[in-house]
N, C-alpha and C positions, 0 to 999 in steps of 0.2 A: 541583133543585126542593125547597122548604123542604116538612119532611115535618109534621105536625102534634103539638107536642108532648104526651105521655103522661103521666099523675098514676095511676101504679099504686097503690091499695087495699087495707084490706083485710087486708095480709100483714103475716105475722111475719117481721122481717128475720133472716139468719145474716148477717153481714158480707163471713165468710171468714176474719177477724181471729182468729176462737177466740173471740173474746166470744158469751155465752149468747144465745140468740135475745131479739130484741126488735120490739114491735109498729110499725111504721111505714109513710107511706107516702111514694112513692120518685117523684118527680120525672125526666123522659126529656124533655129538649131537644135533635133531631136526634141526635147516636148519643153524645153524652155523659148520664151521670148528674147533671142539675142541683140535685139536693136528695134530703134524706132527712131526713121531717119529721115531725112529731107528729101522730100519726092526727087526720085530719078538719079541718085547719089549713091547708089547701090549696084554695081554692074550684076546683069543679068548671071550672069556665069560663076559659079558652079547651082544655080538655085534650081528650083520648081518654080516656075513663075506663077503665082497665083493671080489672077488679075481680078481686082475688086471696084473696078471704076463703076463712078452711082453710088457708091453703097458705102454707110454708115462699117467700120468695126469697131466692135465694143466689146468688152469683155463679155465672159460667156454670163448668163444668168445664174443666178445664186435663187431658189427657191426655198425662202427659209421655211416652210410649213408645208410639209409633202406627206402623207400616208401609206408612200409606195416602199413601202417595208417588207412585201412579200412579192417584189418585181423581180429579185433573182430566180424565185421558185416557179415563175409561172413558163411555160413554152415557147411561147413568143415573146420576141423581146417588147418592153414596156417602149413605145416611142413617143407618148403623148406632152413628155418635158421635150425630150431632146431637140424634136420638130420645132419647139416653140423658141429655142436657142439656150435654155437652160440645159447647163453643162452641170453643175451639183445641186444636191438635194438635202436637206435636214429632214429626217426620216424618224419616226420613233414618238409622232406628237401628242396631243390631247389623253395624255398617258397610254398612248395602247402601242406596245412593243409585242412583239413575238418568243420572248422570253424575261427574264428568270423565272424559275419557278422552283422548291423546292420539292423533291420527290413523293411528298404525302401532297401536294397537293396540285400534279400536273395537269391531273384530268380536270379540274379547275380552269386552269390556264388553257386549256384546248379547247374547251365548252368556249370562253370569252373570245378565244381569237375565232374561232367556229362562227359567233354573231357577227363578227364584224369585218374580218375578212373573208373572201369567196373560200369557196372547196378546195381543199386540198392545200394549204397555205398550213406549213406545219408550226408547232409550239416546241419551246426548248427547254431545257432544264437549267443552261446555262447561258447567260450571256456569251461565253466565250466562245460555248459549242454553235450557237447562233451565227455569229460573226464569222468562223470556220467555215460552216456550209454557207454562209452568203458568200462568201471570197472565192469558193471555191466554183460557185455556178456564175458568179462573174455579175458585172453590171453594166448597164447601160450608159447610164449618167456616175458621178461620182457623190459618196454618199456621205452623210457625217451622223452617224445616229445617235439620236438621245433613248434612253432606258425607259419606260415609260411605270409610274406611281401604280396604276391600274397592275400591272405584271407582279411588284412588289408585291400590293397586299393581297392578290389572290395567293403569288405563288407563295406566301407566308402564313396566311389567317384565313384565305377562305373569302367568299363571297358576302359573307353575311353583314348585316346593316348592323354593326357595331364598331366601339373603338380595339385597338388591338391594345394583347393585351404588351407587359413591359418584354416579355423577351419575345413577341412577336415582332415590337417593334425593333429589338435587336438584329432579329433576324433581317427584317425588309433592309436596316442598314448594311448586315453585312454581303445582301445580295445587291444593292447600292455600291458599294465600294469594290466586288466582283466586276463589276458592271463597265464601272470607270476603269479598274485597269485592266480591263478588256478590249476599250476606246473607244467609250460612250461621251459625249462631249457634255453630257450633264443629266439634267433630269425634266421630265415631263407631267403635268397631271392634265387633269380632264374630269373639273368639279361638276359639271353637268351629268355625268354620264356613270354609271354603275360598275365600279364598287368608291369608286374617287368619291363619290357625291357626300357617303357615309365617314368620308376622311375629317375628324375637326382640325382648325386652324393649326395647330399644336403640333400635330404629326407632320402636318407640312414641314413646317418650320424645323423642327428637328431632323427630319430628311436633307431639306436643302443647305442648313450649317454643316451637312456631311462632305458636301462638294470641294473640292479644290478650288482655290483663288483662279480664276478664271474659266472654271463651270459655267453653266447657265440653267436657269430652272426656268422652261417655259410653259406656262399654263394659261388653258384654256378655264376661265374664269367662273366662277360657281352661276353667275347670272349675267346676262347682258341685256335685260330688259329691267324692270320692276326693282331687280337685285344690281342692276351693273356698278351703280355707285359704290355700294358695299363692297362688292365682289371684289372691283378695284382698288380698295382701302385694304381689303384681306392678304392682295398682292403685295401691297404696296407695304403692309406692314412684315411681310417674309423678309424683302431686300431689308429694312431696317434690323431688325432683329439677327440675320446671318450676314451681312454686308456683302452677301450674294446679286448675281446680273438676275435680271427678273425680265422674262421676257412674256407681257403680254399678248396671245396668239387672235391673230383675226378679231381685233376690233372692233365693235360694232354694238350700235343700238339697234334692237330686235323688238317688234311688237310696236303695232301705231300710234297708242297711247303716251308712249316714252320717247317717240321722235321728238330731234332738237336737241336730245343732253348730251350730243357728245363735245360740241366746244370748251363745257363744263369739266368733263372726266378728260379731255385733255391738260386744261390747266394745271388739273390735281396731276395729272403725272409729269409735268412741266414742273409743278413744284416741288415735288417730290428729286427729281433730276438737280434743279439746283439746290437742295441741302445734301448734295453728295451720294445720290441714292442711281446705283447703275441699271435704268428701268428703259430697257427698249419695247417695241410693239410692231405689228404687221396688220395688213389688210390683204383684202382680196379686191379686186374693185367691180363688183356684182353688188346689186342688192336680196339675191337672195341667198339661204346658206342651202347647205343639203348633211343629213346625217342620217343614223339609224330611224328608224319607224317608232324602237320603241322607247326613245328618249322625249318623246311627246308624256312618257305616263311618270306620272307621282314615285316619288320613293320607297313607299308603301308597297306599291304594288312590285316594284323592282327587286325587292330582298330576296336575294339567295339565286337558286344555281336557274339554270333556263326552264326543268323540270317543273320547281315550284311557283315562277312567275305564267308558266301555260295553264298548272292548274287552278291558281287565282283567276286569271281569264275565264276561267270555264265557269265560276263559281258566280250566281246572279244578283248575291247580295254586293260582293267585290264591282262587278259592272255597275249596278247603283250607284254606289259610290261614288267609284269612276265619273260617271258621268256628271256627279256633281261636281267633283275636283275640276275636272275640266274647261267649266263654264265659267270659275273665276280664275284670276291668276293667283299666285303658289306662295302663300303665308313663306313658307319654308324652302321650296324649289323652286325652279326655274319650268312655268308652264311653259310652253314652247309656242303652245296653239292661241296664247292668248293673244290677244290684239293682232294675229295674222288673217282668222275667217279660215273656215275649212275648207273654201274653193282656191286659196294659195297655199295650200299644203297638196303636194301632187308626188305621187309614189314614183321614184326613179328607177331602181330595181329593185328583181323579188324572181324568183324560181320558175314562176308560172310564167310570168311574161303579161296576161292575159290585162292588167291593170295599170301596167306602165306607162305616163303620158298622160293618165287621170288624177281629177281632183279628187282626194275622200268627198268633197261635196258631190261630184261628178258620180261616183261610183254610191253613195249612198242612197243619190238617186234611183240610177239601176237598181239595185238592190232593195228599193223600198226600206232602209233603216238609215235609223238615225247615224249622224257621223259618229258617234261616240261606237256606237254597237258597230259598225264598221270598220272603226279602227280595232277592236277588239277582234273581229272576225277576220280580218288581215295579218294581224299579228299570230291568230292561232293556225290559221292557214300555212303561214310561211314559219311556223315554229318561230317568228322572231326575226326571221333572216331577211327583211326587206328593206331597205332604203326610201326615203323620199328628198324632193328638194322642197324649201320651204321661204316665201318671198314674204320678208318680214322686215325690210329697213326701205332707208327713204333715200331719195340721193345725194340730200344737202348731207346730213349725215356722213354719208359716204367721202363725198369733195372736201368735207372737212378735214376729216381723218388723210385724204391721201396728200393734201398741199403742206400740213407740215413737217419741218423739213425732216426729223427723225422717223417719217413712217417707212418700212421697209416692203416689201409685196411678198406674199405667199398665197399658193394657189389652193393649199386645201382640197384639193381633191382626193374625194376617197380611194381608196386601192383601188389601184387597177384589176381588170381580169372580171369586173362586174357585169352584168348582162345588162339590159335595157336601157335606158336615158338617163347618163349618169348626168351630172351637173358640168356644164359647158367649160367649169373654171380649169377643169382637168385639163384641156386641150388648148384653150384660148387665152389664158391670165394678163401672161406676158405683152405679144403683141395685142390686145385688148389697152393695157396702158399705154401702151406708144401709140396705138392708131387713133381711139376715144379720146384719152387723157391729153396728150400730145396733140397729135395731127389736126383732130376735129373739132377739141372743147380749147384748145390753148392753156388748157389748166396748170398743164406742167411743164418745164421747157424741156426740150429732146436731153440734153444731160444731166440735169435734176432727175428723170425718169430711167435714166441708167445708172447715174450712182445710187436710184433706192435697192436697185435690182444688183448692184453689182460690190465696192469699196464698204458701202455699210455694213449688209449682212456677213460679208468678209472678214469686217471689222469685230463686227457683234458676237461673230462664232469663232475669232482666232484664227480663219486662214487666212496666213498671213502672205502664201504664195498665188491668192487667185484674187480677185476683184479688182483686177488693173491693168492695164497698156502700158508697161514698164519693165528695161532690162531687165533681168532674171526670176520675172515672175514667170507661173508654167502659163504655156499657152492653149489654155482656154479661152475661144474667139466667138464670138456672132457675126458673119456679114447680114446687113440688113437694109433693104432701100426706105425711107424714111416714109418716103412718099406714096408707098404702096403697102407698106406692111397691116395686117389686117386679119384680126380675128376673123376665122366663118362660125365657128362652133356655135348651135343654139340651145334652146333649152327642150324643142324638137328636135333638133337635128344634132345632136353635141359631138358624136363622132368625127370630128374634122378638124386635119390640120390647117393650120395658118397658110397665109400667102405672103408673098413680100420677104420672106428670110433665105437668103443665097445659099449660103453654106452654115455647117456649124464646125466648127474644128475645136477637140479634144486631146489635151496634151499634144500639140504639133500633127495631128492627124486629123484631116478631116474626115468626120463621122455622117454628114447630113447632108446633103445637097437637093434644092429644090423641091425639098418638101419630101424630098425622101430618106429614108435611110438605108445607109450604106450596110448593114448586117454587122455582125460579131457585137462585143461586150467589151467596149474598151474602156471602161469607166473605172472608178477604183475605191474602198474605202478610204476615206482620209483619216488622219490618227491628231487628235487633239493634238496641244503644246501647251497642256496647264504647266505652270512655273513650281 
C-alpha cells in the first residue's frame, strides 16, 4: 500500500557529508529521499506536513559495533538504539555471532552463546538458517551482520586451546564463505576472549584473504593495554598480507599504567592508511568498557567447554595460581584487572541480582575474601554467566581517539534483554557525543559529529543508500534539537532514554517520537554489494 508522501519543514539540514548545517526542507516519497529543497518551495499539498522547526535532521545513525544479534528473538522489541536515533546496526562483533556451526559440534556453539547472551537466545547451525529466523521475527532498527571467528572454530574444532588442525581449518573457511553468501558483510574476531584468544596470527590471516574485495574484518584486538601496540601491529599486519579493510573495534588504552599511548597507535595506523593499507577504527566515548566477568581470567584457566573451566575453579591449587596471575599483568594475555584496582571493576548483570552495582572490592569486603577468591566465588556462582563494567582508560586518551577525523562511534553495548546495570553506552552513545563532545566540550563541531556517526561508517560498510541527505538515498532521518539533546543513562541508573530527539523516521516512516516508540519492527536486514 502506497504510503502518503512526507515534505519535512522547518529544519536545518546536517547532510552527514561534513558540510555546515543548512536550512532546508526534505522531500519523503515512500522510503526513499525525493528532494532537498529551498525552504518553502515545496507546496504543501498532496504531503504529510511534518514540521521540524528547532531541530537539527541528520541522517539516521549508523552504529558500527552493536551486540544486539539476539534482539529479533527477544519479546519486546529492543528500543535502546532506536530512541537514541540509530536507524542501523553492525551486529555479529568481537567474534560472537549466533551461528555457524557444524552438527558434531553445536552443543559447543550453544554452551558459548549460553555465556554471553541472556536465556533463551538460540544457536544455528547455519548462517543462512540464522538469517531466515531473524527476518522472519522482524527488526527494530536495520541490521548488517558480520559472522563472527569465535562461531567458526567452535563450530569446526571445538573449544579447545589449540591450533586447528588443516581440514578444520578448511572447514571454518567453508562455513566462512556459507556465511557470506548468506549476507554477512564480513568477518569478526575477538582476540581477548575464548576460543579467539587460542587463534594464532596465521588463521586469521587465512580467514580474512577468504573475503571478497570489499568485506571487512573487524577485530577486537588481542590486547589494549601492556599488549595494544603489538595487538595493533597483528592487525595491521592482516590488512597487508590479504589487502583486506581491517576495522579496529573500540579503540582504546586500558589500564593506568599504559595511559598516554594512544597518540602513538594512532600514528601507526595513520601510517599504515597511507602506504595503501584500508585500516578504519571506532570508539565509544566512555571511559569505561563492560564485558563478561570471566574475561578477567588467564588462558589457562579458560580451555575447553564451561564444564571444565567451573571445575578448575573449584580446584585450590588452580585459585593459587590464579591469584598470582592476577596481581601482575599477562606475559602472554590481556589481564583485564591490571592497572584498573578491584574497586573499578563493578558486576553489571548476573542471575542473582543480589551483586549488581558492587565493586569486587565492595563485595569482597562483605564477603570477608580476597578479590581474587571472590571473583572466583562469582564466577562459580553464576556458572560464568555474569557481566561487569570496568573503568580502565583516561579521558585525554579518549578526546584523542574521538577528534581524529577517521574515528567512527560505536556503542558496544552488550545484548540487550540483560538484567541488572548494564553499561550506560547501550542507551546513551549517540546523544552523549552530541551533547558532551559537541554542545559542552566544543571538541567536535555539530557536523564533524554527524558524519562520524552517519557518511563514514556508510562508507566503511558499503551502504551505499544510507549515510546521507541526498535524492535517492532511503530515508533514514533524526530530528534532533542541538541545544537540548542529552544523554540521562548512568552507570546507576543506565536504563534511560535520551532527551532532546524529536522523531526518528525509518525508511519514510516515522518509528519514534519523543522518546517513544511507535511499536511494530520496521527495520530490515541489509544485503552487502561486494563487487
Amino acid at each position: 500500500m502506497n504510503r502518503t508522501p512526507v515534505l519535512i519543514t522547518g529544519a536545518v539540514i546536517l547532510d552527514g557529508d561534513g558540510r555546515p548545517p543548512f536550512p532546508a526542507d526534505v522531500v519523503v516519497e515512500e522510503s526513499l529521499i525525493a528532494g532537498v529543497e529551498p525552504p518553502g518551495s515545496v507546496p504543501p499539498d498532496p504531503f504529510e506536513v511534518l514540521d521540524a522547526s528547532g531541530m537539527v535532521v541528520a541522517p539516521g545513525f549508523i552504529d558500527v559495533h552493536s551486540h544486539a544479534d539476539n534482539a529479533p528473538f527477544l519479546e519486546d522489541a529492543d528500543t535502546s538504539k532506536i530512541l537514541q536515533g540509530v536507524t542501523t546496526e553492525v551486529v555479529g562483533n568481537c567474534g560472537f555471532s549466533l551461528g555457524p556451526a557444524l552438527p558434531t559440534h553445536r552443543g559447543e556453539l550453544a554452551e558459548l552463546v549460553a555465556r554471553f547472551f541472556p536465556p533463551g537466545t538460540p544457536s544455528s547451525p547455519s548462517f543462512t538458517d540464522l538469517l531466515v529466523l531473524s527476518d522472519e521475527l522482524g527488526y527494530v532498527t536495520n541490521v548488517a551482520p558480520l559472522v563472527g571467528h569465535h562461531a567458526l572454530r567452535v563450530g569446526t574444532a571445538g573449544r579447545a586451546a589449540r591450533r586447528p588442525g588443516a581440514q578444520e581449518l578448511a572447514a571454518m573457511g567453508d562455513l566462512l564463505r556459507e556465511a557470506l553468501d548468506a549476507g554477512a558483510f564480513g568477518l569478526s574476531s575477538g582476540l581477548i576472549y575464548d576460543p579467539g584468544m587460542f587463534a594464532p596470527p596465521a588463521e586469521l590471516t587465512e580467514l580474512v584473504a577468504q573475503l571478497p574485495a570489499g568485506g571487512v574484518y573487524a577485530t577486537h584486538v588481542r590486547g589494549e593495554g601492556r599488549q595494544l601496540r603489538q595487538s595493533v601491529e597483528e592487525a595491521l599486519a592482516v590488512a597487508r598480507h590479504t589487502g583486506r579493510a581491517v576495522h579496529i573495534s573500540h579503540l582504546k588504552v586500558a589500564g593506568r599504567p599504559y595511559w598516554g599511548a594512544m597518540p602513538e597507535v594512532l600514528s601507526r595506523i595513520d601510517d599504515a592508511r597511507r602506504q595503501g593499507h584500508d585500516i578504519r577504527h571506532d570508539v565509544y566515548p566512555y571511559t569505561a568498557g563492560s564485558t563478561v566477568l570471566s574475561a578477567l581470567l588467564p588462558p589457562w584457566v579458560r580451555d575447553g567447554s564451561t564444564e571444565q573451566v567451573l571445575r578448575r575453579l573449584q580446584d585450590p591449587d588452580v585459585v593459587k595460581r590464579l591469584r598470582a596471575d592476577l596481581a601482575r599483568d599477562g606475559d602472554d594475555w590481556e589481564n583485564l584487572a591490571f592497572g584498573s584496582g578491584w574497586e573499578n571493576i563493578v558486576i553489571a548483570s548476573s542471575s542473582r541480582g543480589e551483586h549488581d552495582g558492587k565493586s569486587l572490592r565492595h563485595i569482597a569486603d562483605e564477603l570477608a575474601r580476597e578479590p581474587a577468591d571472590t571473583l572466583v566465588h562469582l564466577l562459580l556462582t553464576e556458572h560464568l554467566r555474569i557481566s561487569m563494567v570496568i573503568h580502565s582508560m583516561c579521558e585525554s586518551d579518549l578526546r584523542t581517539a574521538l577528534v581524529h577525523p577517521q574515528t567512527m562511534i560505536g556503542s558496544d553495548g552488550l545484548p540487550p534483554g540483560a538484567r541488572g546495570l548494564p553499561h550506560p553506552r547501550q542507551f546513551g552513545t549517540f546523544p552523549r557525543v552530541l551533547s558532551r563532545y559537541v554542545r559542552e566540550t566544543g571538541l567536535l563541531t555539530l557536523e564533524d559529529a554527524v558524519r562520524r556517526m552517519t557518511s563514514l561508517p556508510a562508507a566503511a560498510f558499503g551502504l551505499v543508500d544510507r549515510g546521507s541527505v541526498r535524492p535517492g538515498m532511503v530515508a533514514d532521518l533524526v530530528a534532533f534539537d542541538p541545544a537540548t539533546v542529552q544523554d540521562t543513562a548512568t552507570y546507576t541508573d543506565p536504563i534511560r532514554s535520551p532527551e532532546g530527539i524529536a522523531w526518528v523516521m525509518l525508511a519514510g516512516r516515522v518509528v519514534a517520537r519523543d522518546g517513544r516508540y511507535l511499536g511494530g519492527r520496521h527495520g530490515m536486514r541489509l544485503v552487502p554489494r561486494h563487487p
